[in-house]
N, C-alpha and C positions, 0 to 999 in steps of 0.2 A: 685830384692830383695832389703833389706834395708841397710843403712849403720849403723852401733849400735855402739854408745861410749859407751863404758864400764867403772863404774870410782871404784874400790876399794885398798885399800893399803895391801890388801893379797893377794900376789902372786901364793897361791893355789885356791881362789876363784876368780881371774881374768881369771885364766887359765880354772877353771872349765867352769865359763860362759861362757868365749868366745868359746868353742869347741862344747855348747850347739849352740849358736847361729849361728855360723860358721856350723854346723851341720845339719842346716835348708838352707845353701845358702847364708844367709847373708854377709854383710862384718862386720868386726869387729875393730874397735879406741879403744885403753885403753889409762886411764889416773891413776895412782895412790894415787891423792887425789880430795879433793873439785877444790882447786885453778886452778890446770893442768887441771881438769875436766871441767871448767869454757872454760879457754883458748882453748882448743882444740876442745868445741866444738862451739867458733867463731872462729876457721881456718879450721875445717872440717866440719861444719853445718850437724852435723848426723840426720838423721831422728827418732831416737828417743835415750832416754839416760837410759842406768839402772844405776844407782847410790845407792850405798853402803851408811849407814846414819853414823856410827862410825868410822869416820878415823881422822888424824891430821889434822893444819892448819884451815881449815874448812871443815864442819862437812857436812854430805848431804844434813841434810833438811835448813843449810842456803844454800848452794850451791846451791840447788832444788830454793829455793827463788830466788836467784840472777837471775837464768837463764828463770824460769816462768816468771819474773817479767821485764824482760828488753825488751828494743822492739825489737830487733835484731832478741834474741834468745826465746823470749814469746812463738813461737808456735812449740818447739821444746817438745813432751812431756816425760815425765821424768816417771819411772818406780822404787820405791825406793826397792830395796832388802837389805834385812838387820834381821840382828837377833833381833832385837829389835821387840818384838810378841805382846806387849801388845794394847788392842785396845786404850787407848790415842797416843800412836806412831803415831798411820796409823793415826787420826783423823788430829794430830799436820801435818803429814805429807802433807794430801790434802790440808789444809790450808796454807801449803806452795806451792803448785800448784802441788802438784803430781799428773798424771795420771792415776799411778796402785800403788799397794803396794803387796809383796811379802814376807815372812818368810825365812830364810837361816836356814839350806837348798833347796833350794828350789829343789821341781819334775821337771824334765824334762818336762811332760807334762802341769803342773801349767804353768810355767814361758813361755816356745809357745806360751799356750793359750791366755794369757796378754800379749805377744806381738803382735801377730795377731789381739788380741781385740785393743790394744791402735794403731795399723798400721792403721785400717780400717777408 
């Protein structure tokens, strides 16, 4: 199974996803913002990252930028979840190199499905 950084600054949607994920076998890294989100996932090189877009310090789709964008961590793909629904969001968001984009709350089965699509 995969290793999944998880990055959000609410601690009932960190919780919720990681039990999603963990739920499937996965392993589970959380980080509570953009920055720790950055950091953590060059000391644990997760195999894919769901990343929250509205939190402090930095926000997801720069933090999405930083990590699509650098060579280290380029080919790590990024899954944005986030309540932000409107279709500029998600556009802004692939252009920051997002992989998938997701609606919070997200299904259970939606958010699987996107991660099995973006593993493959």
């Amino acid at each position: 199974m995969a290793k999944i950084l998880v990055v959000d600054d609410s601690p009932t949607q960190l919780t919720n996803l990681a039990k999603i994920v963990e739920g499937q076998g996965h392993q589970v890294i959380t980080a509570v913002n953009g920055v720790e989100g950055i950091e953590r996932a060059r000391s644990e090189r997760p195999d894919l990252i769901l990343m929250d877009v509205v939190m402090p310090e930095l926000n997801g789709f720069q933090a999405t930028r930083k990590i699509t964008r650098d060579a280290e961590l380029g080919g790590i793909p990024v899954i944005l979840v986030t309540t932000k629904d409107q279709e500029t969001d998600k556009v802004w968001g692939e252009r920051q190199g997002a992989s998938g984009y997701i609606v919070k709350p997200p299904r259970e089965a939606e958010l699987l499905a996107e991660i099995d699509r973006v593993l493959r």
